[in-house]
C-alpha positions as CSV (number, residue, x, y, z in Angstrom):
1,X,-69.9,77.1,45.0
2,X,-69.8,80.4,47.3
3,X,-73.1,81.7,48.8
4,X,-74.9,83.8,47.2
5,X,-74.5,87.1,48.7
6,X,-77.1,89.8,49.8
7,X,-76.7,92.6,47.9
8,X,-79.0,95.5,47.6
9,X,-81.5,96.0,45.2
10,X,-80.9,100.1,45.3
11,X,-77.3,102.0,45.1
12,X,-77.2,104.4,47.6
13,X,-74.6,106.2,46.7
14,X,-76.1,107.5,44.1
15,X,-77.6,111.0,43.3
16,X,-81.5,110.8,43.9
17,X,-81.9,111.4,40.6
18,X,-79.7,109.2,38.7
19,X,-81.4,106.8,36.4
20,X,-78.5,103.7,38.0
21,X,-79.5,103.9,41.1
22,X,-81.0,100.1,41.0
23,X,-78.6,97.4,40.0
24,X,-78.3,96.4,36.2
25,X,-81.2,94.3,34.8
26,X,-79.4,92.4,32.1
27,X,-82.1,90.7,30.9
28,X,-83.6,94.3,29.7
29,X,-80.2,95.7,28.8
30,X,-79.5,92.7,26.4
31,X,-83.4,93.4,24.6
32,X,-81.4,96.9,24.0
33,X,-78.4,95.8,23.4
34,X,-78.1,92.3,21.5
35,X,-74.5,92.3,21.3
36,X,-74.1,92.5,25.5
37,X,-75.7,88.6,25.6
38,X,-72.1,87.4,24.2
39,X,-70.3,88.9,27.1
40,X,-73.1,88.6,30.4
41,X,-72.5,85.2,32.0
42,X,-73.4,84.1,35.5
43,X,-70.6,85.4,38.1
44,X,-69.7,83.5,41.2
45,X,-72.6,84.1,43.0
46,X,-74.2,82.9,40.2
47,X,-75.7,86.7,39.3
48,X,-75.9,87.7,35.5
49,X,-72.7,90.3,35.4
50,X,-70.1,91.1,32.7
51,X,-66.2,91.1,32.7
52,X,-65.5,94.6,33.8
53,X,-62.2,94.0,32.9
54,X,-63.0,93.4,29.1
55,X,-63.0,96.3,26.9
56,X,-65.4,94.8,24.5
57,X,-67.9,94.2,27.3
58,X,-67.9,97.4,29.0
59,X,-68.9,98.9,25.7
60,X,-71.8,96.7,25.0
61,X,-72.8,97.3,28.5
62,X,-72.4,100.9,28.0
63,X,-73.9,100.8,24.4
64,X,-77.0,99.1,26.4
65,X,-77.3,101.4,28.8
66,X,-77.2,104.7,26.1
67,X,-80.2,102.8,24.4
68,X,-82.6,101.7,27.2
69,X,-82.2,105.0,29.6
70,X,-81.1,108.2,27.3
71,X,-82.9,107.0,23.6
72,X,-79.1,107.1,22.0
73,X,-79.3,104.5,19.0
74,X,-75.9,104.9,17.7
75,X,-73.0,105.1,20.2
76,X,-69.3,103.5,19.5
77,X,-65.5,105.1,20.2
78,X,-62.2,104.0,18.8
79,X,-60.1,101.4,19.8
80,X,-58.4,103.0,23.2
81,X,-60.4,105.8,24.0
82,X,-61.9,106.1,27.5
83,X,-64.9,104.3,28.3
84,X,-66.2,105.8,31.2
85,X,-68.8,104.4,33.4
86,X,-72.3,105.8,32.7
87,X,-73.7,105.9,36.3
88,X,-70.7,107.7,37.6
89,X,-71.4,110.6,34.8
90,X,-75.0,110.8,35.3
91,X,-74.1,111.7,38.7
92,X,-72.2,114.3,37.9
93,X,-74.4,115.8,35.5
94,X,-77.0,115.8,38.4
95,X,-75.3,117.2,40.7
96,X,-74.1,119.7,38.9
97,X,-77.9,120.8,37.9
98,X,-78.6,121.2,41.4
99,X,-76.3,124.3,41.2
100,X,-78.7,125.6,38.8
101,X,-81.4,125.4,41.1
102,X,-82.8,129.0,41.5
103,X,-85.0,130.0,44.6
104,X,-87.9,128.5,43.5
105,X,-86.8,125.3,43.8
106,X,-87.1,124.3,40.2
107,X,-84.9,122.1,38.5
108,X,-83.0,123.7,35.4
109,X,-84.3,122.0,32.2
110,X,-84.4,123.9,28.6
111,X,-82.6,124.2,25.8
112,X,-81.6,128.0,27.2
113,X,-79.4,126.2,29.7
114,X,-76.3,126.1,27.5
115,X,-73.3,123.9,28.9
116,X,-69.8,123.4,27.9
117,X,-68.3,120.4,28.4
118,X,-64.1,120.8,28.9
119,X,-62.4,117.6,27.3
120,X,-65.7,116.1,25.8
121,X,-63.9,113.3,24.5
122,X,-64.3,110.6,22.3
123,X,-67.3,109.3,23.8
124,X,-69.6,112.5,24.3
125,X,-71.0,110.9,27.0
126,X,-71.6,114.2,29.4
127,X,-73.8,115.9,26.6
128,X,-75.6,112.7,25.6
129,X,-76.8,112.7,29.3
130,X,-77.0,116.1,29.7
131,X,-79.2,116.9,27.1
132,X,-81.8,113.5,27.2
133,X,-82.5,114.4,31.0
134,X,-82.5,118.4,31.5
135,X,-83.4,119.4,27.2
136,X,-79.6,121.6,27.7
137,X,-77.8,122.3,24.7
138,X,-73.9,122.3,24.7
139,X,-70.7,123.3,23.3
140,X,-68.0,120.0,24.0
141,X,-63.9,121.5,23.2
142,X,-61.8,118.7,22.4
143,X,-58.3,119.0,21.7
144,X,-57.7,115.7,19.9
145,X,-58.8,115.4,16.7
146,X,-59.7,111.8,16.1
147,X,-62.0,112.4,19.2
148,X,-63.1,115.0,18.3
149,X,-64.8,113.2,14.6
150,X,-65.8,110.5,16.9
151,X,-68.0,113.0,18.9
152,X,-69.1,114.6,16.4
153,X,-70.3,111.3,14.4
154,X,-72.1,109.9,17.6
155,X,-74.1,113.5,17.4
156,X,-75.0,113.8,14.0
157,X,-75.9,109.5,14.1
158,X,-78.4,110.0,16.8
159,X,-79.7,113.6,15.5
160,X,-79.0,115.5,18.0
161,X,-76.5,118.6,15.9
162,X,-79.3,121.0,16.8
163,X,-78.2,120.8,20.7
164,X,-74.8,119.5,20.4
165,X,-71.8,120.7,19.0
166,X,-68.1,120.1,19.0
167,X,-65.3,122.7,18.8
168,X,-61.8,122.1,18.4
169,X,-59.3,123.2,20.8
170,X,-55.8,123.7,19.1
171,X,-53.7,124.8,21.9
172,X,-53.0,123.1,25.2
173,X,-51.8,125.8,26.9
174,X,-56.0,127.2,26.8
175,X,-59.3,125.8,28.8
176,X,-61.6,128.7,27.6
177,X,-59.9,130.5,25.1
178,X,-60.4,130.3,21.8
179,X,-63.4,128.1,22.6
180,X,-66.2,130.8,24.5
181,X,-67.2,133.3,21.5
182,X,-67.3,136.7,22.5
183,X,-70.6,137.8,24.2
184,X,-70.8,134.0,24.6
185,X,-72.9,132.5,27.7
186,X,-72.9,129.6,29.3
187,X,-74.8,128.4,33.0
188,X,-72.3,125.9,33.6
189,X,-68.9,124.4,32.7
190,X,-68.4,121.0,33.3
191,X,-64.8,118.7,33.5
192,X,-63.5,115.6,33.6
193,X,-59.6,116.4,33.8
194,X,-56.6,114.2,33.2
195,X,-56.0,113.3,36.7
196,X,-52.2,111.8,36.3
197,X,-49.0,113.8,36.6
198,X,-46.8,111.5,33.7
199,X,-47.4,108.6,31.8
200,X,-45.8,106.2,34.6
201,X,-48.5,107.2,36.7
202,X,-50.9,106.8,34.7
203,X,-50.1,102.7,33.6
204,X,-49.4,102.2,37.8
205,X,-53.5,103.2,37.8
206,X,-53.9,101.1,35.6
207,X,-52.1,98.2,37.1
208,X,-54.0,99.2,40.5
209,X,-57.8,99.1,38.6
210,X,-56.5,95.8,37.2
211,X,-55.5,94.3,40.5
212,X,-58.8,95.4,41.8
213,X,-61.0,93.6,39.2
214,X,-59.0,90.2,40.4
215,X,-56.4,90.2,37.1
216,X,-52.9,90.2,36.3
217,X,-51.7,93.2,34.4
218,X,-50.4,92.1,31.8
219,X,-47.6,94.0,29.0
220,X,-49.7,95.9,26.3
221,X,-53.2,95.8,28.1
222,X,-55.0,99.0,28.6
223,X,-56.7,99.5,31.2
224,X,-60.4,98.4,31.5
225,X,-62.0,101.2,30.9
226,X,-59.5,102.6,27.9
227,X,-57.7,105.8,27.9
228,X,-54.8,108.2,25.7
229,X,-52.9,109.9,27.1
230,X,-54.3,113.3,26.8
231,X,-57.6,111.7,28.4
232,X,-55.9,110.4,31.5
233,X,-52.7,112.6,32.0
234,X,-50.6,115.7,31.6
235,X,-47.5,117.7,33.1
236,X,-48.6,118.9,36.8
237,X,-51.4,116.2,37.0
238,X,-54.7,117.4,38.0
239,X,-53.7,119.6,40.1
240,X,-52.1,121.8,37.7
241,X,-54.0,121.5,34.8
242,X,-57.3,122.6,37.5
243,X,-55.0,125.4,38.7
244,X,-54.9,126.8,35.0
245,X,-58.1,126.4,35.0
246,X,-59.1,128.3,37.6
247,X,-56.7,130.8,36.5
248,X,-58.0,131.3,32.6
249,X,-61.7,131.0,34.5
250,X,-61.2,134.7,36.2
251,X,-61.0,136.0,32.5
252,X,-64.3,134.7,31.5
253,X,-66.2,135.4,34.6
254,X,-69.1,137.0,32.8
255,X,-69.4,133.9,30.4
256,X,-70.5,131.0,32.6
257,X,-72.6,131.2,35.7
258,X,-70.8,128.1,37.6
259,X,-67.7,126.4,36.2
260,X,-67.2,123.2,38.0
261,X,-64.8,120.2,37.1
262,X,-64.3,116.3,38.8
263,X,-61.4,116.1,41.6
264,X,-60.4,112.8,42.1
265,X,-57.5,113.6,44.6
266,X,-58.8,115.4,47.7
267,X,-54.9,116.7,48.3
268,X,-55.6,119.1,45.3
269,X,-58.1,120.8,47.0
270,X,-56.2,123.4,49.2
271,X,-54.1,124.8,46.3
272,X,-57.4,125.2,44.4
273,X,-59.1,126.8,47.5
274,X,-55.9,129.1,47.6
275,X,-56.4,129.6,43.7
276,X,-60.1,130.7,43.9
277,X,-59.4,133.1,46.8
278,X,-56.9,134.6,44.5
279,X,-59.0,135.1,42.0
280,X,-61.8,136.2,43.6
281,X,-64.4,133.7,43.3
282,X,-67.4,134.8,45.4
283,X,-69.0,131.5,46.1
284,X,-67.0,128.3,46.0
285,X,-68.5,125.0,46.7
286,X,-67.2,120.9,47.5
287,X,-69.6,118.5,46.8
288,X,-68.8,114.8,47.4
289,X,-69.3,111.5,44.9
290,X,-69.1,108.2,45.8
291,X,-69.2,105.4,43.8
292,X,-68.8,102.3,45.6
293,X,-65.5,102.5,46.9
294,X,-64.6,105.1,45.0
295,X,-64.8,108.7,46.3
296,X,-63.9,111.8,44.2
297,X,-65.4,115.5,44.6
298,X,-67.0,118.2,42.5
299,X,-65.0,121.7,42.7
300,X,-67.5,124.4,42.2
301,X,-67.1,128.0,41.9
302,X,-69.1,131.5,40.7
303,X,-68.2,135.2,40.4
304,X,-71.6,136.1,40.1
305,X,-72.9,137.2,43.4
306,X,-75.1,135.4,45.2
C-alpha cells in the first residue's frame, strides 16, 4: 500500500475569500448530497476522494458542493455540457469583486451591483456564486438554446428569477450586442471563453486532461469535465474570439464599469494588450489564478477614468 502522503489541510492557491480553500470534507458533502456516497471511495492513500475522471461523480460532487456552501437545492445540466470545477469559479468571481472595491475599502455586495455573465452556460454556475456570496443580480447571454432552458430551469428551481436572468444571444458574430439594453448598466462583465482554435484541438485537451487523471482516452469519451463545442471552441480560439471582444467592448464603454474575461493561454495576452491600447482602455489590469498546477489569468479592463 503507498504511504500516506502529507497533504495540506488549506489550498493556498486560493483567493482569501473563496469558500474551497480547505480540502473537501466528504463526509459533510455526502449529508448534502446523498447521491455523491455511490461514487467517494478510499483513494490510494487511502483518503475519501472521487473519480475526477467520471462525469457522474463530478456532478454529485459539484451538486454537493452547490447545496452545503451557496444554499442551491436544485442544480443538474444535460448530458455533455461543461461541468466546471466550483473552486476554480468561486475564484474568479472573487477576484473579480475586488475590482469593485472602491476607496473605502468595502467589498461590493448588493443587489445594485448588476453583472453580466458572457457564455453563462448550461450550468449557471458564475451567477449562482455570484449572487449567494456578494447579493448581485445578473444578466447570463447564452447563445445555445438547450443551455440556455437548462439555466434558466436551475434559476426558477432554486427561486432565484428575481436576481437572475437569461437572455438569448442569436448571433455569433456579437458579445454585447443585442444583449446590453439601451441606457443599460452593468459594474462588471465577466467570461469564460471557448479557449480552442478547432475541434482537433479541442479532443487533444481532452486526451491531455485524461492522461493527467492516470486514464486511457478512449474513442467516444468526453472529457471529464463535459463540454460542446460552442463551450470549449471556436474559429481563432481564444485569442480571437477575446479580440472581438475587446473590439465590440469600445462601443459599450458607458455600459459596464470593468469587463473582464478568463485567459487560459498567456501567449494571447500581447495581442489583447495591443487591442486595448487601440481602443483606448484607460486602465487595464492582469491578475493571476492558480489552481494546482494549473495557471490561467484574469484580463481586466475600464474606460472609466480612474
Amino acid at each position: 500500500m503507498p504511504k500516506k502522503k502529507s497533504i495540506p489541510v488549506e489550498k493556498g492557491f486560493f483567493h482569501p475569500r473563496n469558500r474551497h480553500r480547505l480540502r473537501y470534507n466528504f463526509s459533510e458533502l455526502i449529508i448534502a448530497c446523498p447521491e455523491l456516497a455511490d461514487y467517494v471511495t478510499p483513494n490510494q492513500y487511502q483518503d475519501l476522494s472521487i473519480d475526477f475522471a467520471d462525469p457522474k461523480a463530478v456532478k454529485a460532487l459539484n451538486k454537493a458542493l452547490l447545496k452545503q456552501f451557496y444554499s442551491i437545492d436544485l442544480w443538474d445540466i444535460p448530458e455533455g455540457f461543461l461541468c466546471p470545477p466550483i473552486p476554480a469559479r468561486a475564484d474568479y468571481i472573487h477576484y473579480a469583486a475586488d475590482l469593485l472595491i472602491g476607496e473605502d475599502g468595502k467589498l461590493p455586495k448588493g443587489k445594485h451591483i448588476k453583472v453580466l455573465d458572457i457564455g453563462v452556460g448550461a450550468n449557471c454556475i458564475y451567477p449562482l456564486i455570484g449572487h449567494y456570496e456578494y447579493g448581485w443580480t445578473f444578466v447570463g447571454s447564452e447563445i445555445d438554446q438547450l443551455a440556455n432552458r437548462s439555466a434558466t430551469n436551475i434559476i426558477e428551481a432554486n427561486g432565484l428569477s428575481k436576481f437572475i436572468s437569461i437572455r438569448r444571444q442569436r448571433s455569433a458574430d456579437h458579445i454585447f450586442t443585442d444583449i446590453i439594453n439601451p441606457g443599460e448598466k452593468f459594474s462588471l462583465s465577466i467570461c469564460n471563453p471557448p479557449f480552442h482554435a478547432s475541434m482537433k484541438e479541442a479532443a487533444e485537451g481532452t486526451a491531455r486532461k485524461w492522461k493527467n487523471l492516470g486514464k486511457d482516452k478512449k474513442e467516444g469519451i468526453d472529457l471529464n469535465f463535459g463540454g460542446k463545442n460552442a463551450e470549449l471552441w471556436c474559429e481563432g480560439g481564444e485569442e480571437r474570439f477575446l479580440l472581438r471582444m475587446i473590439e465590440e467592448s469600445a462601443r459599450f464603454a458607458q455600459s459596464i464599469q470593468w469587463f473582464t474575461s478568463l485567459v487560459s493561454k498567456k501567449e494571447t495576452l500581447a495581442a489583447c494588450y495591443r487591442a486595448l491600447e487601440r481602443v483606448g482602455a484607460k486602465e487595464v489590469r492582469t491578475i493571476d489564478k492558480k489552481q494546482a498546477q494549473k495557471v490561467s489569468r484574469i484580463l481586466a479592463w475600464t474606460y472609466v477614468e480612474g
